[in-house]
C-alpha positions as CSV (number, residue, x, y, z in Angstrom):
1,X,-4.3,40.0,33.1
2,X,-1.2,40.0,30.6
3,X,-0.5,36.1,30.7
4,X,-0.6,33.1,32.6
5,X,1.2,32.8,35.7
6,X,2.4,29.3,35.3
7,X,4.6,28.6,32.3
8,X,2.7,25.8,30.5
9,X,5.8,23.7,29.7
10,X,7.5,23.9,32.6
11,X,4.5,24.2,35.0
12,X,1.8,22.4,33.7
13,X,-0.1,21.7,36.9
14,X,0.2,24.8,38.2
15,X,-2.0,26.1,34.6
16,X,-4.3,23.4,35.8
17,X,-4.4,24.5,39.0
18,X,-5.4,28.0,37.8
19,X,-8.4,27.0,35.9
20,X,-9.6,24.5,38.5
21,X,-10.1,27.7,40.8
22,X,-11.3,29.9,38.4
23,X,-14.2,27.6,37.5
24,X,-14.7,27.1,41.6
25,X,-14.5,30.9,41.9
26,X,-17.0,31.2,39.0
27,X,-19.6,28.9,41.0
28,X,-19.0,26.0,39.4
29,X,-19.7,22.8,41.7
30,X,-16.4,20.4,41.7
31,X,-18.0,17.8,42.6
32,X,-19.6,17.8,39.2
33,X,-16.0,18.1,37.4
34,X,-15.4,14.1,36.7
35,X,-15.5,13.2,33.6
36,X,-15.7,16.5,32.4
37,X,-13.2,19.5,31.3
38,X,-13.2,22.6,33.6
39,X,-11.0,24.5,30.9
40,X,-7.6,23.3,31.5
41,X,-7.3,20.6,28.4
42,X,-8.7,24.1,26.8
43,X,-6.2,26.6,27.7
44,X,-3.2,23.7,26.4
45,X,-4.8,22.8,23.5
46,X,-4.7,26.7,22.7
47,X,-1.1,26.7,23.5
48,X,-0.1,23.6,21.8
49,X,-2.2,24.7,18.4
50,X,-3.3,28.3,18.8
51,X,0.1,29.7,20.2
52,X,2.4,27.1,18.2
53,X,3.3,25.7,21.4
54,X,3.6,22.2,19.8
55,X,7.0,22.8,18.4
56,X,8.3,23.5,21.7
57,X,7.4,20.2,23.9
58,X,10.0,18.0,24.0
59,X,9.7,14.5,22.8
60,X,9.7,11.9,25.5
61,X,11.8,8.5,24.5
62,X,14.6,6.7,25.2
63,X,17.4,9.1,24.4
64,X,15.1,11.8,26.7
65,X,13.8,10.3,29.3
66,X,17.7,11.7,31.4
67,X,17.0,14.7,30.5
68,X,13.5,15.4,31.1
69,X,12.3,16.5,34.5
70,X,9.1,15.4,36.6
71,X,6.2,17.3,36.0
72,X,6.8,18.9,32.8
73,X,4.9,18.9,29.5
74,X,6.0,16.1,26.9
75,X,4.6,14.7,24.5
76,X,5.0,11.0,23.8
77,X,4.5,8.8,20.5
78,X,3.3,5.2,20.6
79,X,0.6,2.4,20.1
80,X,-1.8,1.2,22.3
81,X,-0.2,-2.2,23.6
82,X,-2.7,-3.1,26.6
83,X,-5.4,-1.7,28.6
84,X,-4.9,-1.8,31.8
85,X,-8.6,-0.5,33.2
86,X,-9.4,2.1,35.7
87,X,-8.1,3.8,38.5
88,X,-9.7,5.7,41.3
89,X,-8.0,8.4,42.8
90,X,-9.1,11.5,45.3
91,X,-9.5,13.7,42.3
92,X,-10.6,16.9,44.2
93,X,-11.1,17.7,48.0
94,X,-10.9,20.6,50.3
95,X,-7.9,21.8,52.3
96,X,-9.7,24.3,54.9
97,X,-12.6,25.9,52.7
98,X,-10.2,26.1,49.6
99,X,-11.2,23.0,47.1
100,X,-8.3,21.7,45.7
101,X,-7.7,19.1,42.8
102,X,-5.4,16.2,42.5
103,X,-6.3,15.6,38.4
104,X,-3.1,15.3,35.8
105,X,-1.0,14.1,38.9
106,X,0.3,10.8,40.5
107,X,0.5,12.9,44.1
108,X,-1.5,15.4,46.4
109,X,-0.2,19.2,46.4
110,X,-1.0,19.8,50.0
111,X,-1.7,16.8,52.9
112,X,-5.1,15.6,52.9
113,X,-6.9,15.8,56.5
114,X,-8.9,12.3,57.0
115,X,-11.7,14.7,57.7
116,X,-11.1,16.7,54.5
117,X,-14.2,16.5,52.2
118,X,-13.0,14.2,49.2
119,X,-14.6,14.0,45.7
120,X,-13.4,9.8,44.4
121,X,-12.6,9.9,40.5
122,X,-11.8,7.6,37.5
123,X,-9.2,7.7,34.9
124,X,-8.3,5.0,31.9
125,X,-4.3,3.5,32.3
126,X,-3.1,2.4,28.8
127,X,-0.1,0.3,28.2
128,X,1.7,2.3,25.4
129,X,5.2,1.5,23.7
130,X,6.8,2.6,20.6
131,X,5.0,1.2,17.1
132,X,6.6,-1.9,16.6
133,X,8.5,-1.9,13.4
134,X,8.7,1.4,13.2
135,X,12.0,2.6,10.9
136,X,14.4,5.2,12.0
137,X,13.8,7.4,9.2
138,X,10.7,8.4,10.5
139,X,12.4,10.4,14.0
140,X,14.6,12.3,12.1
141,X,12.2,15.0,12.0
142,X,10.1,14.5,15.2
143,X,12.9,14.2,17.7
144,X,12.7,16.5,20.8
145,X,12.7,20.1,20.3
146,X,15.4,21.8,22.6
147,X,14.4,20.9,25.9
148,X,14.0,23.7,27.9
149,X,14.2,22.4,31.4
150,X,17.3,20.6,31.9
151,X,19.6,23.7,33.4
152,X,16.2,24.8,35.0
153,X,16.9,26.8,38.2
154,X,13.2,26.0,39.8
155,X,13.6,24.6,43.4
156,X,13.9,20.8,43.7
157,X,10.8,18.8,45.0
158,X,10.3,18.1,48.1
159,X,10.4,14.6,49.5
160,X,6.1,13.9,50.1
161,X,5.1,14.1,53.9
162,X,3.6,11.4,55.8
163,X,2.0,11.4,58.8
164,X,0.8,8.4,60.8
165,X,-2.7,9.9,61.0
166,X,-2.8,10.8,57.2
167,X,-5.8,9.8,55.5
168,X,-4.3,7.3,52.6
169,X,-6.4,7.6,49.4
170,X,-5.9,5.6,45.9
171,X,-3.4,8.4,45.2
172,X,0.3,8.6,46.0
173,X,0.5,12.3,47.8
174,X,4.1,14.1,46.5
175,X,5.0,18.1,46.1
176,X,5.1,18.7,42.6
177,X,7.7,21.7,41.7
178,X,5.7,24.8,42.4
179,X,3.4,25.3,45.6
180,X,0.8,28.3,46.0
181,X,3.3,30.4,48.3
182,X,0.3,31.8,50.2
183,X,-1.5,28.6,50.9
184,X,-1.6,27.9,54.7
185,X,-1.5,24.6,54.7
186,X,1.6,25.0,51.9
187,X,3.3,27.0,55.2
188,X,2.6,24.2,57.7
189,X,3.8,21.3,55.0
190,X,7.3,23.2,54.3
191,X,7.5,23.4,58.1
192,X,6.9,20.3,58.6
193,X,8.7,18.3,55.8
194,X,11.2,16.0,56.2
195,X,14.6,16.7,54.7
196,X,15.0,15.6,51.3
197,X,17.3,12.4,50.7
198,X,17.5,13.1,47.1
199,X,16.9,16.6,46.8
200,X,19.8,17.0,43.8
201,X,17.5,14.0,42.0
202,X,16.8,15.7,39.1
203,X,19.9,17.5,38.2
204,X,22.0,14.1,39.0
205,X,19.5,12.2,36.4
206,X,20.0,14.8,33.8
207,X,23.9,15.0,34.1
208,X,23.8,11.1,33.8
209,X,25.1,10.2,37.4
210,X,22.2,7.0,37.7
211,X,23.2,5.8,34.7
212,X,23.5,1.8,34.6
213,X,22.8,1.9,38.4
214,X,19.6,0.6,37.8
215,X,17.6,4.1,39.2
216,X,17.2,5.3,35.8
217,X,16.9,1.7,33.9
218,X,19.1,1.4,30.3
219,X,16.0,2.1,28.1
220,X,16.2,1.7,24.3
221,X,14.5,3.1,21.1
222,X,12.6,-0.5,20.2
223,X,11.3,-1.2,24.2
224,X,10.6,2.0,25.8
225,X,7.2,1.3,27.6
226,X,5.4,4.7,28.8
227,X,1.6,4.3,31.1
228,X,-0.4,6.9,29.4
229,X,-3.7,8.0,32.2
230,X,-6.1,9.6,30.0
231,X,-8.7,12.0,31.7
232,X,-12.4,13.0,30.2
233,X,-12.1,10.7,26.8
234,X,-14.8,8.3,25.8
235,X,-13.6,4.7,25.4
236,X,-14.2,4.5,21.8
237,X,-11.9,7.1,21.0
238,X,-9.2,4.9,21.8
239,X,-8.8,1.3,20.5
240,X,-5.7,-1.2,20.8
241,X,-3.2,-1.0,18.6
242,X,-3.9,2.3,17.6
243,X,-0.9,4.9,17.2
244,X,-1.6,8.2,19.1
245,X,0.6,11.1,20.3
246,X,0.0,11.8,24.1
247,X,1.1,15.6,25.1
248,X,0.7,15.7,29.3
249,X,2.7,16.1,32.4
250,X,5.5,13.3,32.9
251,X,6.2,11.7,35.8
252,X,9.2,9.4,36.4
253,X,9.5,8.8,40.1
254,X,12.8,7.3,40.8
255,X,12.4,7.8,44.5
256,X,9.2,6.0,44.7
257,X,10.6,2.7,44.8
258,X,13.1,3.2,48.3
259,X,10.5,5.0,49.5
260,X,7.6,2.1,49.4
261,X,7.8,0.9,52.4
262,X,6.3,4.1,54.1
263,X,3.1,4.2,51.6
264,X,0.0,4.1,53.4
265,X,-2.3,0.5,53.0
266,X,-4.6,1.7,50.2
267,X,-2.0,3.3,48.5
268,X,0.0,-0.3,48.7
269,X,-3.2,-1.7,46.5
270,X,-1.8,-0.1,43.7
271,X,1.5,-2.7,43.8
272,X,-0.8,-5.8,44.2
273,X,-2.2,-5.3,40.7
274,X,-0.4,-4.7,37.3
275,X,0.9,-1.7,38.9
276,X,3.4,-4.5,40.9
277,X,5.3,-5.1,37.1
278,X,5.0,-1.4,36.6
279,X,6.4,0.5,38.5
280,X,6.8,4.6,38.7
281,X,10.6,3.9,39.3
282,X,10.8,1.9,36.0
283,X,8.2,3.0,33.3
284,X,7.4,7.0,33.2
285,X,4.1,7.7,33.1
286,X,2.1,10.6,31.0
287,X,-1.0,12.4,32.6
288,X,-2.5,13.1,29.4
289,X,-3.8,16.3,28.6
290,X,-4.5,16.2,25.0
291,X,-4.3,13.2,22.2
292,X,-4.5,12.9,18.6
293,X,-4.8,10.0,16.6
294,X,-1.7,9.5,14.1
295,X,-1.2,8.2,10.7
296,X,1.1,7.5,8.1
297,X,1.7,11.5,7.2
298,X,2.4,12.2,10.5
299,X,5.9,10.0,10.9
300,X,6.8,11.8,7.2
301,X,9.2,14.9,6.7
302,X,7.7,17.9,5.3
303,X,6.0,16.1,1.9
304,X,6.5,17.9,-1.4
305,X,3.7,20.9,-2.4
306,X,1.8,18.5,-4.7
307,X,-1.7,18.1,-5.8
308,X,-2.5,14.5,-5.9
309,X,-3.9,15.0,-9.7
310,X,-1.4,17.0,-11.0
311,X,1.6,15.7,-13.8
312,X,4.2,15.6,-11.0
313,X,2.5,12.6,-9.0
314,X,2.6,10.8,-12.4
315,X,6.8,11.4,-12.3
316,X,6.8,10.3,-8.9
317,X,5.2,7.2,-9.9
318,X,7.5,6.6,-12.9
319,X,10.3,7.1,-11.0
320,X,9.3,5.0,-7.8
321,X,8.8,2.0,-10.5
322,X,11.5,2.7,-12.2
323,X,13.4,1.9,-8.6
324,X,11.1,-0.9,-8.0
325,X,12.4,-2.3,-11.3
326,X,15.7,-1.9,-10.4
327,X,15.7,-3.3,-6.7
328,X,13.7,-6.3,-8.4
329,X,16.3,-7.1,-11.0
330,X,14.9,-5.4,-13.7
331,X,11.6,-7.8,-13.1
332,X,9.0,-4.8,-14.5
333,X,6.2,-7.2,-14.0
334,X,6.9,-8.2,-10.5
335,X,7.8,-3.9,-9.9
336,X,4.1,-3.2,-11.0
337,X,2.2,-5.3,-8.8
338,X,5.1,-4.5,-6.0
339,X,3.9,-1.2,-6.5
340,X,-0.2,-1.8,-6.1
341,X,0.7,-3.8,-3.0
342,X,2.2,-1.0,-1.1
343,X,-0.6,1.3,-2.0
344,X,-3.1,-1.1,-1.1
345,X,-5.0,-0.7,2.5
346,X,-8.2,-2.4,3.7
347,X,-10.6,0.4,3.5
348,X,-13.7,-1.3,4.2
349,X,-15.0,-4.7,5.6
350,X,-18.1,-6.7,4.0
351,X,-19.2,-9.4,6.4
352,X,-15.9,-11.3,6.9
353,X,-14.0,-10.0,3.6
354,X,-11.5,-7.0,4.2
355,X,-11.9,-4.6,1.0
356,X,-8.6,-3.1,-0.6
357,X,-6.1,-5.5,0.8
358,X,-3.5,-7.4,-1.9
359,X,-1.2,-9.7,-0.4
360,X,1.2,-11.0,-2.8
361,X,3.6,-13.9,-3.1
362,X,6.4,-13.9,-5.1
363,X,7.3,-17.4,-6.1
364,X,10.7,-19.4,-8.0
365,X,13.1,-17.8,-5.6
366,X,16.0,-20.0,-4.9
367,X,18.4,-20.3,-2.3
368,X,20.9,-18.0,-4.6
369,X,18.3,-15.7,-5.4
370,X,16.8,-15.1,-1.8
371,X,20.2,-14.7,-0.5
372,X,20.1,-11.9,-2.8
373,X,16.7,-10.2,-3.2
374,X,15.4,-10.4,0.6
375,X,17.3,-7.9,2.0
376,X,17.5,-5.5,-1.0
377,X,14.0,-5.9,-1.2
378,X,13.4,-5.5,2.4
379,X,15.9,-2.6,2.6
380,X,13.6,-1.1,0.0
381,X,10.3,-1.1,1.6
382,X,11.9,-0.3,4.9
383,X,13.2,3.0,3.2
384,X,9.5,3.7,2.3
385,X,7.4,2.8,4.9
386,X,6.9,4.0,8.4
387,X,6.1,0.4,9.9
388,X,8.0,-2.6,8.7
389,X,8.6,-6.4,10.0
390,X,10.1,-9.5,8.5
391,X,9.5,-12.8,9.6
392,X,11.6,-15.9,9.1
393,X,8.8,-18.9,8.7
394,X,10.5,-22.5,9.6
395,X,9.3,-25.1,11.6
396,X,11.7,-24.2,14.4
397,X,10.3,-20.9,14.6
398,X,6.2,-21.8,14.4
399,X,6.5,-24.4,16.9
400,X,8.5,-22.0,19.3
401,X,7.2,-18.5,19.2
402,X,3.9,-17.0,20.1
403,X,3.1,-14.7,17.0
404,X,-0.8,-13.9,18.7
405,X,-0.5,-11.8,21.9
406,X,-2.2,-13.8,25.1
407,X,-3.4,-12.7,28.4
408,X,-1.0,-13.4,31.4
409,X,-2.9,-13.0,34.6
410,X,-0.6,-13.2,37.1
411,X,0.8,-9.8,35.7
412,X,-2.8,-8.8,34.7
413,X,-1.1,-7.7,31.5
414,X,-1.5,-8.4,27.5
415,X,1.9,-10.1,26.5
416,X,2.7,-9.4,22.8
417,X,3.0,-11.4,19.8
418,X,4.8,-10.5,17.0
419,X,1.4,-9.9,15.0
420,X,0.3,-7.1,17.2
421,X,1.1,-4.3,14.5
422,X,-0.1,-1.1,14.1
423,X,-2.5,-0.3,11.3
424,X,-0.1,0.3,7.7
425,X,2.5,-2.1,8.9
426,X,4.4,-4.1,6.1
427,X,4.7,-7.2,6.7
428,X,7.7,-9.9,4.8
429,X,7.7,-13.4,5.3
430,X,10.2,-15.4,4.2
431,X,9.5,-18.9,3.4
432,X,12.3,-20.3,1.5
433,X,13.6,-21.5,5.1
434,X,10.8,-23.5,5.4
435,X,11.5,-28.0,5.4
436,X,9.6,-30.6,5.7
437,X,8.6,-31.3,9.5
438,X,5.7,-31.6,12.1
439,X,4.2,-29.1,13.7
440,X,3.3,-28.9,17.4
441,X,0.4,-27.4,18.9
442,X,1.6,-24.1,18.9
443,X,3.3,-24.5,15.4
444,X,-0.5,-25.3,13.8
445,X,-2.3,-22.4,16.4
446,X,0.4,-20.1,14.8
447,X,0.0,-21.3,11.5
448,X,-3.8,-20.3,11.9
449,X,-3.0,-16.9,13.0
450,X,-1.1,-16.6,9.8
451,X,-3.5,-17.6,7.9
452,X,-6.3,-15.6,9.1
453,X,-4.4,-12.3,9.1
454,X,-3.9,-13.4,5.5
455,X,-7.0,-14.1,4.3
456,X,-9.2,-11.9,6.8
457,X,-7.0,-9.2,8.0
458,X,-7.9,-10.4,11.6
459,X,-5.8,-11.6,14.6
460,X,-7.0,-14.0,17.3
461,X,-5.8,-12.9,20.9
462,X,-5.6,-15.3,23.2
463,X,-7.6,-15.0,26.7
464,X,-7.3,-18.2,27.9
465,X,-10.6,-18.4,28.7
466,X,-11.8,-17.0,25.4
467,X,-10.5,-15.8,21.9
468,X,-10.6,-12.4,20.9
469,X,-10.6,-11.6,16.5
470,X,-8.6,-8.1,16.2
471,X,-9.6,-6.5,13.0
472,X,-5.7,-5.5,11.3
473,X,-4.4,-3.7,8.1
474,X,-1.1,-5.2,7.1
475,X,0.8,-5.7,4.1
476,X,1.8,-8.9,3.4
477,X,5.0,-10.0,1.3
478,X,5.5,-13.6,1.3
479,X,9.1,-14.7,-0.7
480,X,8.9,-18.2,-1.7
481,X,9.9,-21.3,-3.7
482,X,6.7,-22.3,-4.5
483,X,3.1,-21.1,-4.2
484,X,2.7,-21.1,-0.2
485,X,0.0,-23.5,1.0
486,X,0.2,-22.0,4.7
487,X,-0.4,-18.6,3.5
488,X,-2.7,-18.1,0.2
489,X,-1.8,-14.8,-1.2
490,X,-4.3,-12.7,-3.1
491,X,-1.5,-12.4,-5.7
492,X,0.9,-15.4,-6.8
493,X,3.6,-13.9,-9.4
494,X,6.7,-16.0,-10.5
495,X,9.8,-14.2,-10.0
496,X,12.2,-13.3,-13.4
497,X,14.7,-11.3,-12.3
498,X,17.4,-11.0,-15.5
499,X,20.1,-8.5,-12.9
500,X,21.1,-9.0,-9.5
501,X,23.1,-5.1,-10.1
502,X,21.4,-2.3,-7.7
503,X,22.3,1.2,-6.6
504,X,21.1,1.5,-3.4
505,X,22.2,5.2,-3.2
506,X,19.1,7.0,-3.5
507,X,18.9,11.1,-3.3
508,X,17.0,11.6,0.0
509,X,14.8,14.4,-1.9
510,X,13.2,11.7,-3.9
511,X,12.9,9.1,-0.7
512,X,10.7,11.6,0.7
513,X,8.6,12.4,-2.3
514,X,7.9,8.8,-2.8
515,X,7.0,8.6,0.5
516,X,4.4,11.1,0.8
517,X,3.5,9.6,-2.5
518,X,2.5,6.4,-1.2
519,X,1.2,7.5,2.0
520,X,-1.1,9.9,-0.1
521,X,-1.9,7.9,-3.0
522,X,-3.1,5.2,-0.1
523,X,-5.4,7.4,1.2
524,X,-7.4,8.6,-1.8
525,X,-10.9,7.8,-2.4
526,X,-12.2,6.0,-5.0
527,X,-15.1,5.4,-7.0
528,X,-16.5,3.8,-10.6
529,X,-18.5,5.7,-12.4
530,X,-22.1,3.9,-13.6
531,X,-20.8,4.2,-17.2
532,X,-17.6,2.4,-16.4
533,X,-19.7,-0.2,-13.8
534,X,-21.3,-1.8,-17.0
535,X,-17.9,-2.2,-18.7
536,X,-16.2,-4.0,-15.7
537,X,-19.3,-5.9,-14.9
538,X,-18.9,-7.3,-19.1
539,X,-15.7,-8.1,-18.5
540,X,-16.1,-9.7,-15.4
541,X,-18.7,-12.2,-17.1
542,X,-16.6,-12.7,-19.4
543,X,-13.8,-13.5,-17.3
544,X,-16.1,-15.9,-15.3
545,X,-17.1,-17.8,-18.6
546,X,-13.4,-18.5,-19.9
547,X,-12.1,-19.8,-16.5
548,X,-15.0,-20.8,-14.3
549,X,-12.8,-21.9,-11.5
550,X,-12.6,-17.9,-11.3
551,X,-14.2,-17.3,-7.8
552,X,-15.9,-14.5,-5.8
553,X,-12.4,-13.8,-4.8
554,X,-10.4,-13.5,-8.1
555,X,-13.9,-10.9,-9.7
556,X,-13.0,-8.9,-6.2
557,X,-9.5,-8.8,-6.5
558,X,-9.2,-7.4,-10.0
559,X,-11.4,-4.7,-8.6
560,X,-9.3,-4.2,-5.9
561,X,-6.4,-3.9,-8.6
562,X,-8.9,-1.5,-10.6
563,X,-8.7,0.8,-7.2
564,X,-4.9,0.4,-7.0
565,X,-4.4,1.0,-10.7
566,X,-6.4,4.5,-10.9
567,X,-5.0,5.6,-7.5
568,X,-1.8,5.0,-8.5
569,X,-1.9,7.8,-10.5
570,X,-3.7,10.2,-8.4
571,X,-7.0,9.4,-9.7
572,X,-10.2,9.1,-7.8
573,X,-12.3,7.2,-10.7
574,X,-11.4,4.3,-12.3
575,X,-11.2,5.6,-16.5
576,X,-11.1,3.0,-19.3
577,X,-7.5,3.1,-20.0
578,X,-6.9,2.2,-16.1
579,X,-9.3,-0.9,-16.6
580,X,-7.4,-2.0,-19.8
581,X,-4.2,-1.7,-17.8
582,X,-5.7,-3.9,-14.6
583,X,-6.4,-6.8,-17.6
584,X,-3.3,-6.8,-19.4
585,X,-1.3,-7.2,-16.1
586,X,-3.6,-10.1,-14.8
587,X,-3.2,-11.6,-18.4
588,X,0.7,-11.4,-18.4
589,X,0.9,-13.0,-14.6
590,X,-1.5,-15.5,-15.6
591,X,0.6,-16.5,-18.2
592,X,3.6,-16.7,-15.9
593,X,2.0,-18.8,-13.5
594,X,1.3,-21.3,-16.1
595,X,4.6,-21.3,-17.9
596,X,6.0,-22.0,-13.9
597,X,3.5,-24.8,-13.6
């Protein structure tokens, strides 16, 4: 055998077809095969990885999803938004003595028999959309490959048969592209199938003909919602809010909808759930085949060839703060610690405290100098980090919005808030807009959220019934006249700028070095040495013993800023220069704080 006699891009189910009967041919029972692998998510994940076949799948999002066709292999970035449970569909049965298998699609190749002998299976339906927050810079690299399949020449599908006496199963039953030619039952379904009403579908999707009509909805980059059905994946490999890349076949029924009507009565249970506010004509779904996990390095260009110890990370850090300084008005102080709070990350959790995270609050901006500094600060971080958010804090806004997602059960669905972020998101709130005012009931609930994500890192979801803490990792920024009482920052740093001048021009080389340099420098591990643990553990006596109103918290967060410090500079252990730096910087924004009291 040369090669595979379905193109895994532009056939995918007819590769999973093949393995399915290979491993019945080999003696393999399928009523054993739920839950479990029979080779297919093997044979892609050698094409995808093996065979550089990654590089070839087209992306699926908004400025695709017209150019795509059904049934083909895409692959499809996004977070976790919802779980929506289980569904059971007929994922094998037999058509004559030949076992046939349903799995990876919304439809049945062949008409089922309502005596055919039927095998009842379970997949997982996640709610996925694009990360929130995430910055445009970041699909310059990872936008669709060529797509291969728009001026494909394959025959179109056939519209699905339906017959009075059909046994109706928790699966739709639709043609996919490709049929086995030699398949009787494929014979007696072409003879019998009903003339296509939309048999140039696909071609008048592609060449924009639906557009605005409302068959292919006006999607855009921000609010493109995709149901991802994963197949053979324990639960805890996938966890809300958590940013994966789903490669499987699409499906984006357009026909579905005017075709309703004629669906048999246990296919109709599928529109009486969330599937009702969901529909196949509407949101494209994703038969997953494989997943990966994602993080900050994978939404970067192609980083610099840099070892995290060598001199060069040291330039990169120079220059980074020399850019800092610059976007902060020449404010070095306030560029350092801007600096540690981007590279800090909660990297652990110790009962209820979240280890590694530095919130900081820069304080004495004015109604001139915000008008200023927020969006060339925010302009800034957005030009570094994948994920960012702002968030204009007023009275207005707490007592109107809901920042903690909630549970609507009419729509069985998980409605967002504006704090359901992805792990690494940046988060800047502005609070110069905030007056003097009352707060409602949902202006004090949100003010709690706030307050927990900042001291805790957690988010309460709201399930009527019950509450629900969501462990997060978000940076917080909070821009301020004075110290915040809502949200108590880790750090609280009087703002001196002394130039309001900034070149925002930056040479894209070094955006992407510093970049990878954060993203990197985030991820190091770190660790003190026992000589250095008795030299931090003097100094933090004698910390405690010249200000004794210095907490549990202040002792953590200078090692925290010990962490930052060393990593910083592409270190892994925190050396005794590092530690001398970490006291001299508290020491000079101690002394700013005071001078602004």
């Amino acid at each position: 055998m040369v090669g595979l006699p379905y193109d895994c891009l532009a056939n995918p189910l007819g590769a999973v077809r093949l393995t399915f009967e290979k491993a019945v041919a080999s003696g393999s029972d399928p009523s054993t095969f739920d839950g479990k692998d029979w080779g297919a998510a093997d044979l892609f994940r050698n094409f995808l990885y093996d065979n550089d076949g990654l590089s070839q799948v087209p992306m699926l999002n908004a400025a695709t999803i017209r150019s795509l066709q059904p049934n083909t292999l895409v692959k499809f970035r996004g977070m976790i938004q919802d779980m929506l449970g289980n569904e059971f569909y007929v994922g094998a049965y037999k058509d004559g003595d030949v076992w046939r298998t349903n799995k990876f699609a919304d439809h049945s190749q062949f008409p089922m028999e309502s005596s055919s002998v039927m095998r009842v299976w379970e997949r997982r339906m996640l709610y996925c959309v694009p990360v929130p927050g995430q910055n445009s810079w970041t699909e310059s690299f990872c936008e669709a490959a060529v797509i291969p399949f728009t001026n494909s020449t394959s025959p179109p599908r056939e519209k699905r048969q339906r017959d009075d006496d059909m046994s109706t199963d928790d699966v739709d039953m639709q043609a996919p592209d490709q049929e086995f030619e030699d398949s009787p039952s494929a014979k007696r379904k072409r003879e019998q199938s009903i003339p296509s009403q939309s048999s140039n579908l696909q071609e008048n999707i592609i060449g924009g003909t639906y557009s605005g009509t409302g068959l292919v909805p006006d999607f855009n980059r921000n609010s493109f919602p995709c149901l991802v059905k994963i197949y053979d994946s324990p639960e805890s490999d996938l966890k809300l809010n958590d940013v994966f890349e789903f490669i499987g076949v699409l499906t984006f029924d357009t026909e579905l909808k005017a075709d309703s009507d004629e669906i048999g009565e246990l296919d109709t249970s599928l529109y009486e759930d969330a599937m009702t506010h969901l529909p196949p004509s509407k949101v494209p779904r994703i038969h997953c085949l494989v997943h990966r996990k994602l993080d900050v390095h994978d939404f970067l260009s192609s980083p610099p060839v840099l070892e995290p110890k060598s001199h060069l990370v040291k330039e990169i850090r120079q220059a980074l703060l020399g850019h800092l300084t610059a976007v902060l008005g020449n404010d070095g102080l306030a560029a350092e610690f801007m600096l540690l709070h981007l590279l800090s990350r909660v990297h652990a959790r110790v009962d209820a405290v979240a280890v590694g995270k530095l919130s900081l609050n820069l304080i004495c901006l004015n109604k001139d100098s915000i008008s200023v500094f927020r969006n060339r600060l925010n302009r800034a971080i957005r030009n570094l980090v994948p994920f960012t958010h702002s968030l204009p804090l007023s009275i207005d806004y707490l007592n109107s919005v809901s920042l903690a997602p909630r549970k609507d059960y009419q729509i069985n669905r998980l409605v967002s808030g504006a704090l359901q972020l992805a792990e690494g998101s940046h988060l800047t709130i502005d609070e110069t807009q905030l007056q003097a005012g009352t707060l409602n009931t949902t202006g004090v609930d949100n003010a709690r959220v706030l307050k927990s994500l900042m001291e805790l890192q957690k988010v309460e979801y709201d399930f009527t019934y019950y509450k629900m803490e969501m462990t997060a990792d978000v940076q917080l920024l909070i821009l301020s006249e004075g110290k915040s009482n809502i949200l108590p920052a880790d750090l609280v740093l009087p703002f001196r700028p002394s130039s309001v001048d900034c070149c925002d021009n930056v040479d894209p080389e070094l955006l992407k070095a510093w970049r990878w340099y954060l993203a990197t420098m985030r991820s190091l591990p770190h660790s003190i040495e026992q000589e250095m643990q008795k030299v931090v553990e003097d100094d933090l006596v004698a910390a405690r013993q010249a200000d004794r109103s210095l907490g549990s918290q202040g002792l953590g967060r200078l090692l925290t800023m010990g962490r930052l410090v060393s990593v910083s500079f592409g270190e892994t252990c925190l050396s005794l220069d590092h530690w001398q730096m970490v006291k001299e910087l508290e020491r000079l924004r101690r002394e700013r704080v005071q001078e602004s009291m």
